[in-house]
ROSEMI-345127 format. One line per field, with one value per residue (C-alpha): residue number from 1; z, y, x. Coordinates in steps of 0.25 Angstrom, whole numbers, plus 5000, padded with zeros to 4 digits. Each point is the difference from the previous one (the first is absolute). Layout:
% ROSEMI-345127
resi = NUM ...
Z = Z ...
Y = Y ...
X = X ...
***
This chain:
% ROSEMI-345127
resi = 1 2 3 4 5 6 7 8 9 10 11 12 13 14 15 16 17 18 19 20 21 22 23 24 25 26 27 28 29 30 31 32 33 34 35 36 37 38 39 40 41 42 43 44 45 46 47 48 49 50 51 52 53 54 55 56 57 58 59 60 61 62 63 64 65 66 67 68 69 70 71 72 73 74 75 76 77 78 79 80 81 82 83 84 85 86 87 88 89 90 91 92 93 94 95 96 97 98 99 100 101 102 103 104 105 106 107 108 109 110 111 112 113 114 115 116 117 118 119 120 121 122 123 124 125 126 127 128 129 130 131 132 133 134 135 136 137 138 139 140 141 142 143 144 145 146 147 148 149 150 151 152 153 154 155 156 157 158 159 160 161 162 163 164 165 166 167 168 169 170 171 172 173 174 175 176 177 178 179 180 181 182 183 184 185 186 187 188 189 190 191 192 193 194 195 196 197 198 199 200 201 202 203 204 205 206 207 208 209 210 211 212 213 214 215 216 217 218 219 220 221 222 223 224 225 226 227 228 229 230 231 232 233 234 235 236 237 238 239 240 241 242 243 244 245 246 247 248 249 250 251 252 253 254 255 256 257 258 259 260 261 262 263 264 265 266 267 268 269 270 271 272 273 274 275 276 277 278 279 280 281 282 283 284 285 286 287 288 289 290 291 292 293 294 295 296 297 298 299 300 301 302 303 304 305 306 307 308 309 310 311 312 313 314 315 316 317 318 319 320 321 322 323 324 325 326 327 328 329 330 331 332 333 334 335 336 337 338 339 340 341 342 343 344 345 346 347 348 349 350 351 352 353 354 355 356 357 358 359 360 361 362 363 364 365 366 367 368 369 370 371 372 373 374 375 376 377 378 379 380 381 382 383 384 385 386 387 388 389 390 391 392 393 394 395 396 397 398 399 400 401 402 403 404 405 406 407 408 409 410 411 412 413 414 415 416 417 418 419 420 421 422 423 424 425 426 427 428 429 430 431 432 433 434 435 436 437 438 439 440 441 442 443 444 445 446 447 448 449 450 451 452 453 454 455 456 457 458 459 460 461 462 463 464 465 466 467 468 469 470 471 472 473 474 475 476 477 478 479 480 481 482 483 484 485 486 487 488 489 490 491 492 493 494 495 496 497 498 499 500 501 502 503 504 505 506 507 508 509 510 511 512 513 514 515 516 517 518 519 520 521 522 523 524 525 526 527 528 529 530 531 532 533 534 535 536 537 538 539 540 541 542 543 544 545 546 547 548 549 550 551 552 553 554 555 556 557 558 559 560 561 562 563 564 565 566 567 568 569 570 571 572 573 574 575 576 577 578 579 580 581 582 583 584 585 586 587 588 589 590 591 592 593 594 595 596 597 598 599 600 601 602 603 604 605 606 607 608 609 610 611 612 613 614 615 616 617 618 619 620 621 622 623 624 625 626 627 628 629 630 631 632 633 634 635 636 637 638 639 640 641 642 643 644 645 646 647 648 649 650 651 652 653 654 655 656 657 658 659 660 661 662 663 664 665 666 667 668 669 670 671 672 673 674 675 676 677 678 679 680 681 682 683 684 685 686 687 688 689 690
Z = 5270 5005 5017 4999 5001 4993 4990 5004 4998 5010 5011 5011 5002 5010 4991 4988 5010 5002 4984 4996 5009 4996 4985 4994 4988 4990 5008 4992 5002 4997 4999 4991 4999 5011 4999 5001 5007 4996 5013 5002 4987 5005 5013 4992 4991 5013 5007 4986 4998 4998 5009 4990 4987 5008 4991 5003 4997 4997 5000 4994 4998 4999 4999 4992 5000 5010 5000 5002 5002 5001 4992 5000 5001 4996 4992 5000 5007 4999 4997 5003 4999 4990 5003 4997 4998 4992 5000 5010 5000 5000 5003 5001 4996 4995 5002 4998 4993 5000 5007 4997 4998 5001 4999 4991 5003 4997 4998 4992 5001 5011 4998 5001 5003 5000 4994 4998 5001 4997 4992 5002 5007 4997 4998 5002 4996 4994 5001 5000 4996 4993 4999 5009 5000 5001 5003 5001 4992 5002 4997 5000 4993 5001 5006 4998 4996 5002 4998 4991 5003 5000 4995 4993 5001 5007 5001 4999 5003 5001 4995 5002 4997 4997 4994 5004 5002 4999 4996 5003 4997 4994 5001 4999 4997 4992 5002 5009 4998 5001 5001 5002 4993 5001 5001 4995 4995 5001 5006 4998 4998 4999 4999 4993 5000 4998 4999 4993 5001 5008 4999 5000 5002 5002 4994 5000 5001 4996 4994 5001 5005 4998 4998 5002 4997 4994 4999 5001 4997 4992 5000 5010 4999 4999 5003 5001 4994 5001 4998 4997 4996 5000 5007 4997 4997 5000 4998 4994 5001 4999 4997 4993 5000 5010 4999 4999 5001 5003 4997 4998 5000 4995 4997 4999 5006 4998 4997 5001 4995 4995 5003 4997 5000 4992 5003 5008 4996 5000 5001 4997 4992 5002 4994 5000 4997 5013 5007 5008 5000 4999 4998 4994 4999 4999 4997 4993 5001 5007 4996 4997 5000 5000 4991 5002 4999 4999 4993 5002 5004 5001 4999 5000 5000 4996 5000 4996 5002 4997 5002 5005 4996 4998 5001 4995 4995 5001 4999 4998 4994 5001 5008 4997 5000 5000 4999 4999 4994 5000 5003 5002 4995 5005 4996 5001 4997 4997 4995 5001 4998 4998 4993 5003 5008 4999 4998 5002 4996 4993 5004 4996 5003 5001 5001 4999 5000 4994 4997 4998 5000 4995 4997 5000 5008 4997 5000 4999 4999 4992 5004 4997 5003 5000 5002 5001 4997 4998 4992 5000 4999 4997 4995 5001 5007 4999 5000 4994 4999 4995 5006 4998 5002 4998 5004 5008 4995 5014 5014 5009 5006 5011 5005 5009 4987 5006 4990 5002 5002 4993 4997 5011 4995 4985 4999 4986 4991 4989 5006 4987 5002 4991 4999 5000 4997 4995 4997 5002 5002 4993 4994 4997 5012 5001 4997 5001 5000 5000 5005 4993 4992 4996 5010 4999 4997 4992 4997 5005 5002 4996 4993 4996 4987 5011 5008 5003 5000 5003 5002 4996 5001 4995 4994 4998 4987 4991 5004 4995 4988 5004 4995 4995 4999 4991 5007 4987 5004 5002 5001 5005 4996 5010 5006 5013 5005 5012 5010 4996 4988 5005 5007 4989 4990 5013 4999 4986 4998 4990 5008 4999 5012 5003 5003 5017 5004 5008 5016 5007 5001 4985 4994 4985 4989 4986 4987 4999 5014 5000 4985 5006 5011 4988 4993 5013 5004 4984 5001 5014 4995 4987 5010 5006 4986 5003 4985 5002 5012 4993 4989 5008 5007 4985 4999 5011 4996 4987 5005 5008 4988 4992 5012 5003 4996 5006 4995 4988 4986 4992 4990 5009 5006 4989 4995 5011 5001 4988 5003 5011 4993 4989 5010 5014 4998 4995 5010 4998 4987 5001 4993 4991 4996 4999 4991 4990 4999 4997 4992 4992 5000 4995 4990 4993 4999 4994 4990 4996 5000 4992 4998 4993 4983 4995 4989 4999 4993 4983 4994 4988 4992 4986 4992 4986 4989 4993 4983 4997 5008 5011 5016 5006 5013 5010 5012 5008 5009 5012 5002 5011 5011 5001 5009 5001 4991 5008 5014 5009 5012 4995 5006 4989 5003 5013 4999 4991 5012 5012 4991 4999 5014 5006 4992 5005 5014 4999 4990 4988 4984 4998 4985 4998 4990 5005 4997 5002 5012 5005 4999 5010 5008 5000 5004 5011 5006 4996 5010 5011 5003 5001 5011 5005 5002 5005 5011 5002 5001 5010 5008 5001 5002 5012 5007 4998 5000 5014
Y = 4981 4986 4998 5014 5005 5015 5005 5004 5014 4999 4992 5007 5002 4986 4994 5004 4998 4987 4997 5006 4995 4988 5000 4996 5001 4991 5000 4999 5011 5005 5015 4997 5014 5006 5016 5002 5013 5003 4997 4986 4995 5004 4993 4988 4999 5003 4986 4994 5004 4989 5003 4996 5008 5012 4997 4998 4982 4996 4986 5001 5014 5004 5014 5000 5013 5005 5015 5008 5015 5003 4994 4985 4996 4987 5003 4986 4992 4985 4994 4984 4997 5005 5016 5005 5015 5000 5007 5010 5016 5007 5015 5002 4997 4984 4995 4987 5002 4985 4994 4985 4993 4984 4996 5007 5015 5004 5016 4998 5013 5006 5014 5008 5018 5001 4995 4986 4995 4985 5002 4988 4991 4985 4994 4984 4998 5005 5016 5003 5017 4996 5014 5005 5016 5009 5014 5003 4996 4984 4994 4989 5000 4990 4990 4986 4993 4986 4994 5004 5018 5003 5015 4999 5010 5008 5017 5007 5015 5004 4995 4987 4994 4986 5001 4990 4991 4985 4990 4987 4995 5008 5014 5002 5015 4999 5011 5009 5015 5007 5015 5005 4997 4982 4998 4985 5004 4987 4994 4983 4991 4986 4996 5004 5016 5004 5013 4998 5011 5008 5016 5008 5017 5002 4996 4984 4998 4985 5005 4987 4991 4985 4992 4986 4995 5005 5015 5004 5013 4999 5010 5008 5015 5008 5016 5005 4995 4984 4997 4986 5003 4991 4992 4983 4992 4986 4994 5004 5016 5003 5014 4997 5011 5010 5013 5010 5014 5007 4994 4988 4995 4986 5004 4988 4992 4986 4989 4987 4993 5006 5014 5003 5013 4996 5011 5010 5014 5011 5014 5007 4998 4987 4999 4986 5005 5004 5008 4996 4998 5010 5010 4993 4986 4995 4987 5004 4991 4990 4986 4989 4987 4995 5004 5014 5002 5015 4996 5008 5009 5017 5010 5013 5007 4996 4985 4998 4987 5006 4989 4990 4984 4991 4986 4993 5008 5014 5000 5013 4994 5011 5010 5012 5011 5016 5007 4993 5008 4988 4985 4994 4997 4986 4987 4988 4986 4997 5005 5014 5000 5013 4994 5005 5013 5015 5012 5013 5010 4999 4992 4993 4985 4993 4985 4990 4989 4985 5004 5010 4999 5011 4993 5011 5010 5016 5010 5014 5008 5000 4988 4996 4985 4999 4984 4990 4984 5000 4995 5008 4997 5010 4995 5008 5013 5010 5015 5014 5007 4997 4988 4996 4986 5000 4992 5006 4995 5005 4996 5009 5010 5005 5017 5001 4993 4986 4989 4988 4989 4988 4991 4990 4998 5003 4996 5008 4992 5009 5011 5000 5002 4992 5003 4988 5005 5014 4992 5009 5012 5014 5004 5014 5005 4988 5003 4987 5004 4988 4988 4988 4994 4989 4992 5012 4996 5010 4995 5009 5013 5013 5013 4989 5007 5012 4995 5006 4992 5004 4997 4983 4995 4986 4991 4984 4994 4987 4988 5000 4989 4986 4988 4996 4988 4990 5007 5010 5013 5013 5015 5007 5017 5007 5011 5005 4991 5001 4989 4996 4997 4991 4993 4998 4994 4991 4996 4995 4985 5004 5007 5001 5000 5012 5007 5003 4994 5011 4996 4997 5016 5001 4998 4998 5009 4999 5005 5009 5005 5002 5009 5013 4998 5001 5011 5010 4998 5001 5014 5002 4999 5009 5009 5001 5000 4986 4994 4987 4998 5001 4991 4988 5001 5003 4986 4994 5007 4993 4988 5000 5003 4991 4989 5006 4988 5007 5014 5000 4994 4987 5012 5008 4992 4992 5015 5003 4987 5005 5013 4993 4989 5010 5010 4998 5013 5008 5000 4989 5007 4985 4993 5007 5003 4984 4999 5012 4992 4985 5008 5007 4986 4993 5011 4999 4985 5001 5012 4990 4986 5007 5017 5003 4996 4991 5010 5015 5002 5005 5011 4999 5013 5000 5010 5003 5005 5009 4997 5016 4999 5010 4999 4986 4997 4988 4994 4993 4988 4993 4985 4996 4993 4985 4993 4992 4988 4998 5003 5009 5002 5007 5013 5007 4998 5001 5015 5002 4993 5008 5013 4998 4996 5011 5010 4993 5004 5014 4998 5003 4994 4994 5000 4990 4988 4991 4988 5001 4993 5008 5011 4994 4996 5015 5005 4991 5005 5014 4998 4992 5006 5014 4994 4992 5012 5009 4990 4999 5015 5003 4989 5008 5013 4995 4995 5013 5012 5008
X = 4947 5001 4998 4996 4984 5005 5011 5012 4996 4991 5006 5003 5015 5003 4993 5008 5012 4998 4997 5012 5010 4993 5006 5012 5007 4993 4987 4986 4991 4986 4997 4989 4991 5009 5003 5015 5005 5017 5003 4991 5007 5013 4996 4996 5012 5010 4995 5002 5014 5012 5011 5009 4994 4995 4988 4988 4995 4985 4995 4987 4994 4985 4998 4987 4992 5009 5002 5015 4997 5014 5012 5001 5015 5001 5015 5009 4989 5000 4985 5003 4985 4990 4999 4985 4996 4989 4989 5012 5001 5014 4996 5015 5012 5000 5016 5003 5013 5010 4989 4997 4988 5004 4985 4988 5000 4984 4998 4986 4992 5010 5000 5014 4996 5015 5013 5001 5014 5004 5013 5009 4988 5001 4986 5004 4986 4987 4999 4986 4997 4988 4991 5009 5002 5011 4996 5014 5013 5003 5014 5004 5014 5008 4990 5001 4986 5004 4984 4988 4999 4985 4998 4988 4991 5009 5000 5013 4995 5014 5014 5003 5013 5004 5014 5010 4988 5001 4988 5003 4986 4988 4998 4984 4997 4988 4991 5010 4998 5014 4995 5015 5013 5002 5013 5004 5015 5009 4991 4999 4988 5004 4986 4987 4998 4985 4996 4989 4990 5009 4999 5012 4997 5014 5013 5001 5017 5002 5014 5010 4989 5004 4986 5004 4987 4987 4998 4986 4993 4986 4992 5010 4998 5014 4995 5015 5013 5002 5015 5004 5014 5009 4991 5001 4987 5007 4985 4988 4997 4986 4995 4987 4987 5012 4997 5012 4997 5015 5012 5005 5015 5006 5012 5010 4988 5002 4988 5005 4986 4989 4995 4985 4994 4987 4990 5009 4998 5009 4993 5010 5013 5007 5014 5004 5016 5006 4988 4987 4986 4987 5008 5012 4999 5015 5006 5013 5011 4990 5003 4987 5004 4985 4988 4998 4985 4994 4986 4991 5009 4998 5009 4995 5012 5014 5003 5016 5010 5012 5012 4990 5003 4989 5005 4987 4984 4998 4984 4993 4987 4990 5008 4997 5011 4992 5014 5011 5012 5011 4999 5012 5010 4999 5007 4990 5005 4986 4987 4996 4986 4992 4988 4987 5007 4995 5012 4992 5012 5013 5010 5011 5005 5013 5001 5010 4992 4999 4985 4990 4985 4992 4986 4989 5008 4997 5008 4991 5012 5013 5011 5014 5005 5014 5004 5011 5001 4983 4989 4988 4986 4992 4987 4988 5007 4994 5006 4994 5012 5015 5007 5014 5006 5014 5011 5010 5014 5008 4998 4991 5005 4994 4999 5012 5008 5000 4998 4990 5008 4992 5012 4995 4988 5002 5015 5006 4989 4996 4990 4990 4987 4989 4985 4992 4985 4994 4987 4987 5008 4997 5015 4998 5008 5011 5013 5009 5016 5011 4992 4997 4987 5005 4988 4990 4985 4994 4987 4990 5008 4993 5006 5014 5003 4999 5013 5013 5012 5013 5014 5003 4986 5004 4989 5003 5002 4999 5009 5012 4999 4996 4994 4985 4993 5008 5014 4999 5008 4991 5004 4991 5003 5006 4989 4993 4990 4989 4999 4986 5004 5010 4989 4991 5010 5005 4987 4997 5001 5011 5008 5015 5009 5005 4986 4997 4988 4994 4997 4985 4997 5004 4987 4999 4997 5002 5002 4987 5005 5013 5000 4993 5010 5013 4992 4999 5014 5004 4994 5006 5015 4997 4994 5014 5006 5006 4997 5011 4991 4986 5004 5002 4987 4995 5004 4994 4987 5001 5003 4988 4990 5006 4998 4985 4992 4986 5001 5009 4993 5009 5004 5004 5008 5005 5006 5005 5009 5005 5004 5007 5006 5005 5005 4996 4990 5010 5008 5011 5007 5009 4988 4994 5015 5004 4984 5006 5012 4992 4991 5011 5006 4989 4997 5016 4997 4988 5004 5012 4991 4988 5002 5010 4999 5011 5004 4999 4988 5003 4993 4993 4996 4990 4994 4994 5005 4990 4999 5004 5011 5001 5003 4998 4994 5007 4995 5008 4996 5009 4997 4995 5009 5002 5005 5014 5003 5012 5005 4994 5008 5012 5008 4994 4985 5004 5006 4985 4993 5005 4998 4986 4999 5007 4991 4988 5003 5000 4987 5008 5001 5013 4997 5004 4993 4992 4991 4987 5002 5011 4990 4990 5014 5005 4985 4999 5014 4999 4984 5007 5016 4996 4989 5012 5010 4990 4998 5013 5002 4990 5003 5015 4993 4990 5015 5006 4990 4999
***
């Protein structure tokens, strides 16, 4: 104590008589390592009292190390100086309710046996509680932090409450350990917020929170129930390698940039729906506006985000869900990406969502997908047991009968849901109901002839007719076709427009490829007695022999082209219809030109007369046919013509007398038509057979 050889606990009493009355209100003083008595405090605080306030005024303040065996009354103080308690020992009751620090407050390593009251204290500066300890409960509700608040490394033992609480510069509570329930509730941080590394044994309340900026917790450690609900993260929020053992609630938690919880783990479940963490982890009706990053992400017990909107990337790259019954439903304006994650149970998945990735994500249990306004990549996923991927023509509706309102970030555009990529997957268990493949790869799919598709699966087609080189029109016949066909014929040198050139991931694959890829979903659609189905990728496989330049020989092709050219495969009763009737026509002109004889052949008969008279033996003899002198095309030979013709289609003799080359004619259309109309038939029979 300055002017003073002992401490004021020691001096004798006119010496403290003499101090005291020396002190006025806003006088320094220095108690440093001073053990404080209730009534030496209350003597100290008396000599400091403003007349006008009633309350007691410091100037600058050192009680460092000092000791306060009773309670320590400091309530509605003013500290005008810097106010120093550190390294300090409350065995009592610490009050320093409405009190204000106008300078730096330091209570570094102060130790507080009792209650710890600083509700509605205004720290004008820095408030320093670094490794400070609460043995008792602490509040500070309602106090007004004005500079940077140093908590790190504090220990809470007790309750500590903070609700109401305003941060005007950065809160620092990395490393605390809050042993008793945290209470945060409505509390403001208008700067940084770390809590990084922090421990939390009891219930961590951060319900309506405002984080203004940066919201840190790395590596924090929630043992009982965290709740964020309703809380506002105006900044980055970061969750990364958190550890949530109970409960977790987000309800209507708003994230305003991005949220990152990389890493965290959630031992038990963790419902991102309108729950908690640990035990429930609950974001339901959260809103992200940023990039919401779960990589790495584990939810050992439920995970659901029921009503949550995600206004940018949801990213669950190699989390890993252990039992996760229900995952949203969510609405995402962007990406949802799954790839690369692990679904240890059954569990089912609603999305509304611009995108979905599924690269090399695993499902070891049976899964339903039920989505809206996506395309889905589900290259190299890999499930053992049934999964469903279906489009859900409806809004979502949540439990209580709500509907998930996605109208702002959707609008009414058309909710269909379009699969981009099943390449390297093994079909067997995938049943596809009422989306579209119209851009599906399928080049590398196992088990596809193994599929199952339901509802309008809807495939894309040929152009519509165009033009070829030269401006000649081309139509192209109307059938299913896969996108990778698209991409190859887009690709040839003498491509016609109307063909989609695929994009950079596209890859190229061609005809040798893409004709096991027909043939497994030919045997697919007969499988599911869909025959008007099958025959269109009959075609395709066709089409792609006949293209097959390294696997098919010239002969084979060359036959091929034309069983397409005479009745694309069978399948197209239109051509090989219009080649009967050339064929026909062909025939009658050529019966009239060369077939039929000019006159009807005479009959000639002779015999031999025996000398004894007696009974006399004829043989009769026709002529043969000649040709016409005179004119050939007339209705007559006409009639005769198409009488032949007609005959020769169903593979009958007309009877009719011929030249010898009406002969050769009649045998040639007699061989051919009957070819011609059996193409034709089973062209109509492959259209209409179930």
């Amino acid at each position: 104590m300055a002017g003073h050889t002992a401490c004021l606990a020691h001096l004798d009493r006119a010496g403290r008589g003499a101090y005291l009355a020396g002190l006025a209100p806003g006088s320094d003083v220095d108690h440093r390592g001073t053990p404080f008595t209730e009534p030496l405090l209350d003597a100290l605080l008396t000599a400091l009292r403003d007349p006008d306030t009633g309350q007691a005024r410091f100037g600058e303040a050192l009680f460092d190390s000092a000791t306060f065996e009773g309670d320590a009354l400091f309530g509605a103080a003013t500290f005008e100086g810097d106010a120093w308690f550190r390294s300090a020992v409350f065995r009592g009751i610490a009050l320093f309710d409405s009190a204000v620090f106008e300078g730096g407050a330091g209570f570094g390593a102060a130790v507080f046996g009792s209650v710890a009251l600083f509700e509605s204290v205004v720290f004008e500066g820095e408030a320093r509680f670094g490794s400070v300890v609460f043995e008792g409960d602490a509040w500070f509700q309602s106090a007004a932090f004005r500079g940077e608040a140093w908590f790190r490394s504090g220990d809470f033992q007790g309750d500590s409450g903070f609700e109401a609480a305003v941060f005007e510069g950065d809160a620092l509570f990395e490393s605390a350990s809050f042993k008793g329930v945290a209470r945060f509730r409505s509390a403001a941080f208008a700067g940084r917020a770390r809590f990084g590394l922090a421990t939390f044994e009891g219930v961590a309340g951060f319900g309506a929170v405002t984080f203004g900026r940066e919201a840190g917790f790395r590596l924090a450690v929630f043992k009982g129930v965290a709740r964020f609900a309703s809380a506002v993260f105006e900044d980055v929020a970061l969750f990364g390698s958190a550890a949530f053992r109970r409960d977790g609630a987000f309800e209507s938690a708003s994230f305003k940039g991005d949220a990152d919880f990389a890493s965290a783990v959630f031992t038990s479940r963790a419902l991102f729906a309108s729950a908690a963490f640990g035990s429930e982890a609950g974001f339901g009706a959260a809103a992200f506006r940023g990039d919401a990053v779960f990589e790495g992400t584990v939810f050992q017990g439920g995970s659901g985000f029921g009503a949550a909107v995600f206004g940018s990337d949801a990213l669950f790259t190699r989390a890993a869900f252990e039992r996760a019954p229900q995952l949203g439903p969510l609405v995402c304006a962007g990406r949802v990406v799954l790839s690369g994650a692990v679904f240890g149970g059954p569990v089912s998945l609603a999305f509304a969502a611009r995108r979905l990735e599924c690269r090399r994500t695993r499902w070891s249990s049976t899964a339903e997908l039920r989505l809206r306004h996506t395309a889905v990549d589900f290259a190299h996923a890999v499930f053992e047991y049934p999964l469903t991927l279906a489009a859900e023509l409806d809004p979502f509706v949540l439990p209580d009968g709500q509907q998930v309102r996605e109208d702002a970030t959707f609008g009414t555009s058309d909710a269909a849901v379009r699969v981009t990529s099943l390449r390297g997957v093994d079909a067997a268990h995938l049943v596809l109901a009422d989306v579209g493949l119209a851009e599906c790869l399928f080049t590398g799919t196992v088990h596809l002839d193994q599929i199952r598709l339901e509802g309008a699966c809807a495939f894309g087609t040929v152009p519509s007719r165009t033009r070829g080189r030269g401006g000649l029109p081309i139509r192209f016949t109307r059938r299913r076709t896969l996108a990778e066909e698209h991409h190859w014929r887009a690709g040839r040198p003498s491509a016609a427009p109307g063909w989609s050139a695929g994009g950079a991931g596209a890859g190229r694959v061609g005809p040798a490829q893409l004709a096991p890829v027909y043939r497994a979903l030919r045997k697919s659609f007969e499988d599911g007695k869909n025959e008007p189905g099958a025959a269109d990728f009959y075609y395709g496989e066709m089409e792609m022999r006949r293209h097959d330049r390294a696997g098919g020989t010239r002969a084979e092709r060359g036959l091929l082209h034309g069983y397409w050219l005479l009745s694309g495969y069978g399948l197209r009763a239109s051509r090989a219809l219009g080649w009967l009737a050339a064929a026909m026509l062909v025939t009658v002109v050529l019966l009239m030109g060369f077939g039929l004889p000019g006159d009807t052949p005479g009959y000639e008969a002779t015999g031999t007369v025996p000398a004894g008279g007696g009974r006399v033996t004829f043989t009769i003899g026709k002529d043969d046919p000649r040709g016409p002198t005179g004119a050939r095309f007339t209705g007559e030979r006409f009639e005769k013509a198409v009488n032949v013709t007609l005959n020769s289609v169903v593979f009958r003799s007309s009877g009719q007398d011929l030249t010898t080359a009406g002969t050769y004619i009649e045998m040639t259309s007699r061989l051919a038509e009957p070819v011609l109309l059996a193409l034709a038939v089973l062209a109509v029979r492959n259209r209409v057979r179930r």
